[in-house]
N, C-alpha and C positions, 0 to 999 in steps of 0.2 A: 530686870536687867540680867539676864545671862551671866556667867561668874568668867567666859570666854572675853566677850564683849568688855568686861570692868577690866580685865588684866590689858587688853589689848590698849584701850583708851587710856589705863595707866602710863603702861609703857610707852604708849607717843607723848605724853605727857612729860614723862621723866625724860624721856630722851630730848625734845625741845627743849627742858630748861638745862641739861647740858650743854645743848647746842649753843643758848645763848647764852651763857657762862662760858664755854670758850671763845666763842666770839666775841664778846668782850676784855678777855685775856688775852686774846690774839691782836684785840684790836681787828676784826676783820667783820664788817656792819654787815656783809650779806647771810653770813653764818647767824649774827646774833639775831637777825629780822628770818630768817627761817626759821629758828627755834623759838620764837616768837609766835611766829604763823603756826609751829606743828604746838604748841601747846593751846592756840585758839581753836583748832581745829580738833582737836580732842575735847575741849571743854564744850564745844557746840555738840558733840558724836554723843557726851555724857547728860548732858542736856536732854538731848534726844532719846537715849534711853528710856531716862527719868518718867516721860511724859508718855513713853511705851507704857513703863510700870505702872503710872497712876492709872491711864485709862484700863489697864486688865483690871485693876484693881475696883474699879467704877463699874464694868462691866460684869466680875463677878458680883458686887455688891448687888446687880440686879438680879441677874440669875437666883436669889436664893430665897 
């Protein structure tokens, strides 16, 4: 995983669970189901990664 890629999917991360942390402070359910969604959608992007890295990693295991 790219060290671009981990900071970026961090940071939708951290910023979705602000987002639903204020929107539960505000009391406002569209904000907190957004920041809800952007930190599912990060953890899917991280996932994805992940299954990038194993397979180079698989792949190199044969090359050698």
């Amino acid at each position: 995983m790219g060290t671009d890629d981990k900071f970026r999917n961090k940071t939708e991360e951290v910023t979705g669970k602000a987002k639903e942390g204020l929107g539960k402070v505000t009391d406002d359910e569209s904000l907190e189901a957004e920041g809800r969604a952007d930190q599912s959608k990060s953890h899917l992007k991280q996932a994805g990664e992940k299954v990038k890295d194993a397979f180079g990693k698989v792949k190199h295991a044969f090359k050698a």
